[in-house]
FIKOL-641866 format. One line per 2 residues: their letters; for each residue x, y, z of C-alpha. Coordinates in steps of 0.02 Angstrom, whole numbers. Layout:
# residues N
A> X/Y/Z; ...
# end
This chain:
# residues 401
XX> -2927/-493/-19; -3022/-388/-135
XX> -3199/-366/-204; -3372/-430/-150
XX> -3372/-625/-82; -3450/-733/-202
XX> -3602/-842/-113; -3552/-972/-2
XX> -3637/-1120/-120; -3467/-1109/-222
XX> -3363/-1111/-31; -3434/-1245/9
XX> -3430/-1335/-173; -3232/-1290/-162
XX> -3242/-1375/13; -3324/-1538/-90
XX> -3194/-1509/-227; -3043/-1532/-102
XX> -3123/-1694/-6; -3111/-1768/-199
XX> -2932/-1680/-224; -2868/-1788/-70
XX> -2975/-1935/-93; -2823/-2039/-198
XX> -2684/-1931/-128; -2659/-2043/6
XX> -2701/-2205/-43; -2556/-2249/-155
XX> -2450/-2277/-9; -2569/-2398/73
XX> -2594/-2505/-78; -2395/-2497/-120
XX> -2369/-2662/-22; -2493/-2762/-114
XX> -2461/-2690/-299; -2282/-2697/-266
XX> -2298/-2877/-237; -2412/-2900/-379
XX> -2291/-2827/-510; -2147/-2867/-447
XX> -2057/-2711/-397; -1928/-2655/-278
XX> -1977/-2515/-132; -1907/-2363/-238
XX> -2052/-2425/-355; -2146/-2302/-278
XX> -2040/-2156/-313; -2097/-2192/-507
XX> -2270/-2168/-476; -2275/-1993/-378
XX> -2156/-1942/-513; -2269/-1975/-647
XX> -2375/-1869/-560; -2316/-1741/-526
XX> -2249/-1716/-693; -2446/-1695/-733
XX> -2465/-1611/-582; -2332/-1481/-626
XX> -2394/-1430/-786; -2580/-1374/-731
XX> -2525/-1309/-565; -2393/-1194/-672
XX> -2512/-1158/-798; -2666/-1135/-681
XX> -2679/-942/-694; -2657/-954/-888
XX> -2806/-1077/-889; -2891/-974/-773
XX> -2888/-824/-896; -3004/-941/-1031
XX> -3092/-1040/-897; -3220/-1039/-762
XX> -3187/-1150/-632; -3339/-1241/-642
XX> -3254/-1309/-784; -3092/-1309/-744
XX> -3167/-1420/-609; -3279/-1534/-705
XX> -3120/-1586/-833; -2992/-1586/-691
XX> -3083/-1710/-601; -3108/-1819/-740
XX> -2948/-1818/-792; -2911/-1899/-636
XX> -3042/-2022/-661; -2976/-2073/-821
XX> -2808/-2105/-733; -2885/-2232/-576
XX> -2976/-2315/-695; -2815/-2347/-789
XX> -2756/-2416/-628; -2895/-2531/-609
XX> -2853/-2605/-774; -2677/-2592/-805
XX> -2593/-2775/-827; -2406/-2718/-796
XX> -2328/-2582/-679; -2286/-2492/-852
XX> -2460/-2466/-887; -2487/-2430/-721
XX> -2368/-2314/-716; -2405/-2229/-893
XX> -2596/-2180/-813; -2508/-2092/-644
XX> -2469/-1932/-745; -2674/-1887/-773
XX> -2685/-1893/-580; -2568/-1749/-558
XX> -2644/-1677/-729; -2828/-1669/-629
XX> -2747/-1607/-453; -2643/-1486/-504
XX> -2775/-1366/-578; -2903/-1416/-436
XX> -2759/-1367/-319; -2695/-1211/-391
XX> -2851/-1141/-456; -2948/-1159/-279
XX> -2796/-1103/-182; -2786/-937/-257
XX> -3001/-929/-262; -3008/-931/-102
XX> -2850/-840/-25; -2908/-697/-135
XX> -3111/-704/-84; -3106/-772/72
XX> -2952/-767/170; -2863/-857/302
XX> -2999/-940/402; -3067/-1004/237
XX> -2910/-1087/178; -2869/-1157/328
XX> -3052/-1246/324; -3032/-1298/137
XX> -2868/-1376/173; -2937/-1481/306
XX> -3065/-1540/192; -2915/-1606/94
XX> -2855/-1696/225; -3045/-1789/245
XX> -3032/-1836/92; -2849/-1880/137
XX> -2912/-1980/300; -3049/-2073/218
XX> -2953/-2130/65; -2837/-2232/166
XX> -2987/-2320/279; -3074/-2352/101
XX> -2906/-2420/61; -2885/-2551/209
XX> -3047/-2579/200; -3036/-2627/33
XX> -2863/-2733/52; -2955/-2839/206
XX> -3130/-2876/123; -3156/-3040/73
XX> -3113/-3072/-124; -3043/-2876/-100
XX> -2874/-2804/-127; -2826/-2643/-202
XX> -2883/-2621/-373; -3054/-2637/-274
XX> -3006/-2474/-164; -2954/-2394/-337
XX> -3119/-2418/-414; -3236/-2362/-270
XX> -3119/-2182/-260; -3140/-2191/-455
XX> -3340/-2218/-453; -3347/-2076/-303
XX> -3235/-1945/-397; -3342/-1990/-561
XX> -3481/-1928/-457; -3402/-1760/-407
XX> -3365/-1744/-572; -3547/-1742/-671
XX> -3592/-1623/-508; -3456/-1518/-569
XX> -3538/-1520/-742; -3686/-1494/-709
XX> -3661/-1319/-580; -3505/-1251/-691
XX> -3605/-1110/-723; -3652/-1071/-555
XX> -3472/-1014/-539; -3484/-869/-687
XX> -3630/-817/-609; -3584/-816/-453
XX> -3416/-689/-501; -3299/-849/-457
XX> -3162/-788/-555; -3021/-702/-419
XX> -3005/-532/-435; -2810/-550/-490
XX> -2912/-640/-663; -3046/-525/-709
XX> -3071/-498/-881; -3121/-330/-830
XX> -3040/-258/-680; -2906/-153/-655
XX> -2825/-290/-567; -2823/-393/-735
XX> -2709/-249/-827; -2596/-280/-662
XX> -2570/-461/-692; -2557/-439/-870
XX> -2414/-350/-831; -2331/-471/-733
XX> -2265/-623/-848; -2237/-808/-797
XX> -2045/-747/-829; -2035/-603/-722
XX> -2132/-701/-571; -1970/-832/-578
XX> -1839/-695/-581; -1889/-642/-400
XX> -1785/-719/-255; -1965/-708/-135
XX> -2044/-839/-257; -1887/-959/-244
XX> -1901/-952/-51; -2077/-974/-43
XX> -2088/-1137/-173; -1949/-1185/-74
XX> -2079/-1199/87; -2196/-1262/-9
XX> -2083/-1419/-102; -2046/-1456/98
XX> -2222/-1445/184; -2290/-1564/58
XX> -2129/-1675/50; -2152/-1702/236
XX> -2335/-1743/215; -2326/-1845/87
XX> -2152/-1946/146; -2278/-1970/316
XX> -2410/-2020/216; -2344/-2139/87
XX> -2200/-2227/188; -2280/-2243/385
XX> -2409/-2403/330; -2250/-2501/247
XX> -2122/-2430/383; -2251/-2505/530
XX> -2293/-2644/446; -2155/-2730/354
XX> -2024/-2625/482; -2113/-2638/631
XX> -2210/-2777/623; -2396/-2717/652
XX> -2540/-2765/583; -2642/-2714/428
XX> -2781/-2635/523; -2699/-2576/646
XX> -2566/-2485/525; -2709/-2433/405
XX> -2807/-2341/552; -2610/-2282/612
XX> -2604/-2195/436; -2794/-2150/442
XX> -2759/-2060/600; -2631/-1961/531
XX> -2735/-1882/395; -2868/-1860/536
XX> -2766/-1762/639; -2697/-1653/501
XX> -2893/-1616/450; -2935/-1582/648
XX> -2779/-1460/645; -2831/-1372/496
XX> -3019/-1345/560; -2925/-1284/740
XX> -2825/-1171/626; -2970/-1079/568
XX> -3035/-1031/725; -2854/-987/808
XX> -2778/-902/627; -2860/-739/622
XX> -2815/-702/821; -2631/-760/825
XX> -2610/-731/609; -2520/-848/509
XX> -2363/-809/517; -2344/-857/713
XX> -2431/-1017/684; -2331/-1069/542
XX> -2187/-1053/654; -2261/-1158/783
XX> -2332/-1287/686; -2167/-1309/603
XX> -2061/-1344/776; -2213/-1460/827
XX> -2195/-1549/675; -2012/-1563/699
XX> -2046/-1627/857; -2173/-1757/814
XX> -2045/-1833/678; -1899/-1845/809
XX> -2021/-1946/929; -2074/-2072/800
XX> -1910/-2097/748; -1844/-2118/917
XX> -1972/-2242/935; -1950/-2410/840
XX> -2013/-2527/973; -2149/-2438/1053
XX> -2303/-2401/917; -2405/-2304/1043
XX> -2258/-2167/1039; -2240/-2187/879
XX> -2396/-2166/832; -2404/-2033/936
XX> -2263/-1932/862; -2359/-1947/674
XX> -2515/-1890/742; -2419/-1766/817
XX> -2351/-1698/644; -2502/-1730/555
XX> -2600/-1583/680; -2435/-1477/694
XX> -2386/-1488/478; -2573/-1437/451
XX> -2606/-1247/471; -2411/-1245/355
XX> -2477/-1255/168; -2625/-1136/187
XX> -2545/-1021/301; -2395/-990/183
XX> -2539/-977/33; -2648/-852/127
XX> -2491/-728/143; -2425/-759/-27
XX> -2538/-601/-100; -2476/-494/39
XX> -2289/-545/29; -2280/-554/-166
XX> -2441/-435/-227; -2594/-500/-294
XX> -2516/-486/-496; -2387/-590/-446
XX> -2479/-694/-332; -2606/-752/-482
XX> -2447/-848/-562; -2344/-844/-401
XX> -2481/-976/-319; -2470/-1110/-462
XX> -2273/-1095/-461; -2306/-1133/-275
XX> -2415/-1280/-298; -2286/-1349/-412
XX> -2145/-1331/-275; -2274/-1426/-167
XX> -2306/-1576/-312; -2124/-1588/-343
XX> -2091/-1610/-139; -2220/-1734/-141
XX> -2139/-1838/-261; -1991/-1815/-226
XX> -1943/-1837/-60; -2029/-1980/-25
XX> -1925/-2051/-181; -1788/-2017/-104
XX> -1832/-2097/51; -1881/-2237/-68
XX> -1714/-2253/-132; -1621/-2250/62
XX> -1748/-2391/103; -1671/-2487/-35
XX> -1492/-2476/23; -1530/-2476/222
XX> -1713/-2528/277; -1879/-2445/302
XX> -1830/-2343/461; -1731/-2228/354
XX> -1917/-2160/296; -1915/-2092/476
XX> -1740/-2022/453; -1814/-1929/313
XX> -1963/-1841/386; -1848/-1780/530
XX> -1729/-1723/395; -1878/-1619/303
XX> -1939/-1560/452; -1800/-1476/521
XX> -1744/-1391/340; -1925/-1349/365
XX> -1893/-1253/502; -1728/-1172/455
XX> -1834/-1090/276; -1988/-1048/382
XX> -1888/-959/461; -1789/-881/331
XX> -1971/-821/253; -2018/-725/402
XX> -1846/-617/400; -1801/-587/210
XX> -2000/-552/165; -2080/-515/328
XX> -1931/-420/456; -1852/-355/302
X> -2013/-270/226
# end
């Protein structure tokens, strides 16, 4: 963490930017039921859409500190967001699951540079308090797309291309603020030091190609961390409203506030995080979060007929997988450098996107063949590889030096 903090308007307009970045994140998996029944499609349907995605998402999270280079992110933000825009309002109009489909890959187009380009703004300005807090602001976004979602699918006359457009009409709105203070960020000295068009650290991460960053074994194992943290969060986000209601048997409400209190807990754990991070660092509290989060999948799984323990167990993972994603990002410049870490970060996000699509495809797919409890089979299956690579990352890049 290098160079004087930029002012805390553009902290807490990144804080905005990742309520809108989690906004739709989490309500594809609560409106799944009802467009799956409206188009037609089998359960692995749903596999499809975060893989068109995060094929968008892929390509600006990869690309991020090459944009960043000819970009403020003021702007970045502005066209990110409507990209994503563009993309729900597809949703809201699209007559067939193919055209459906066909708008999922702006979604990931917007997020990905939001995601990448904020990640690596703050864990170079800020530091590990901060990115702890701007994740959790992610997950309330996260939590409150869901409720908009349910409440959307109960209204009367409502259903889900309703919840689309009120995320769409609200992330339209973020977006013309975005326009309108872009150059708040130039002036403010937004760009991370890693980027400056001027700094010594720029001739550094000149020097350090999107090539060389892949040939280093330390990136592999981190994106590895990073394809599982988000492949557990989003295989708990996307699958636990169908699993408890057309596996277990609950009701729309109360499954909705189920998943609602999931993303709730993950945003309390991420504010707790920032007060705890800096005294116990993040390397001990990845470690616990990720046995905790093993933990909470086991006891949901192990838990069929009895909602309260379930329930439990994915609250439970939702505060213990929190403090994982931004606690692996703020150590990525000290493990990797900050050159590396400018391209290192978006190669990171993309690990995360691709985990996010496709594990809960995969669970998809099980479902298929043997019903929706194998989407708990899968999170306890993510979580404990979780485990086994955190653990991996503290001896090859912390024990090992």
């Amino acid at each position: 963490m290098t160079g004087a903090r930029p002012p805390l308007g553009l902290l807490i307009t990144a804080y905005v930017a990742f309520i809108g970045l989690g906004l739709p994140d989490a309500v594809t998996g609560v409106a799944w039921p009802s467009i799956r029944e409206d188009f037609g499609q089998g359960q692995s349907g749903l596999g499809l859409i975060l893989f068109a995605s995060a094929a968008g998402y892929l390509l600006s999270s990869a690309l991020a500190g090459t944009l960043l280079q000819r970009l403020s992110i003021g702007l970045l933000l502005s066209l990110s967001t409507a990209a994503v825009v563009t993309g729900l309002a597809g949703w809201v109009m699209a007559p067939s699951f193919v055209l459906l489909l066909a708008c999922a890959p702006l979604l990931g187009l917007g997020g990905g540079a939001i995601d990448a380009a904020l990640n690596l703004f703050v864990a170079t300005r800020f530091g590990p308090r901060q990115l702890n807090w701007l994740h959790a602001f992610y997950g309330l976004g996260a939590a409150l797309g869901p409720l908009l979602m349910t409440a959307a699918l109960t209204a009367p006359g409502g259903g889900w291309r309703l919840g689309i457009g009120v995320i769409a009409f609200l992330l339209a709105s973020l977006a013309l603020f975005y326009a309108v203070t872009r150059r708040a960020w130039d002036a403010g000295g937004s760009r991370p030091p890693a980027l400056a068009r001027d700094a010594e650290a720029a001739a550094a991460a000149r020097r350090v190609t999107l090539g060389g960053t892949l040939r280093q074994a330390r990136v592999w194992l981190q994106i590895a961390a990073f394809f599982l943290i988000a492949g557990l969060e989003a295989t708990a986000g996307q699958w636990s409203f169908a699993l408890q209601t057309e596996g277990r048997g609950l009701g729309t409400t109360a499954a909705g506030m189920l998943v609602g209190g999931f993303w709730a807990a993950f945003t309390a754990g991420r504010v707790a995080a920032g007060f705890v991070v800096e005294r116990i660092g993040s390397v001990r509290l990845t470690r616990i979060g990720a046995l905790l989060a093993a933990g909470g999948a086991l006891l949901q799984a192990l838990a069929p007929g009895a909602p309260v323990l379930a329930g439990a167990g994915l609250v439970l993972m939702g505060v213990s997988v929190a403090p994982l994603f931004p606690g692996l990002m703020a150590e990525t410049p000290r493990r990797l450098g900050a050159a590396t870490a400018a391209h290192a970060v978006g190669f990171q996000v993309s690990g995360a996107i691709l985990g996010a699509a496709a594990l809960p495809a995969l669970a998809g797919l099980a479902i298929d063949h043997v019903g929706l409890e194998a989407a708990a089979w899968a999170m306890v299956v993510a979580s404990l590889a979780l485990v086994g690579i955190n653990e991996a990352l503290v001896r090859v890049l912390d024990r090992a030096g």
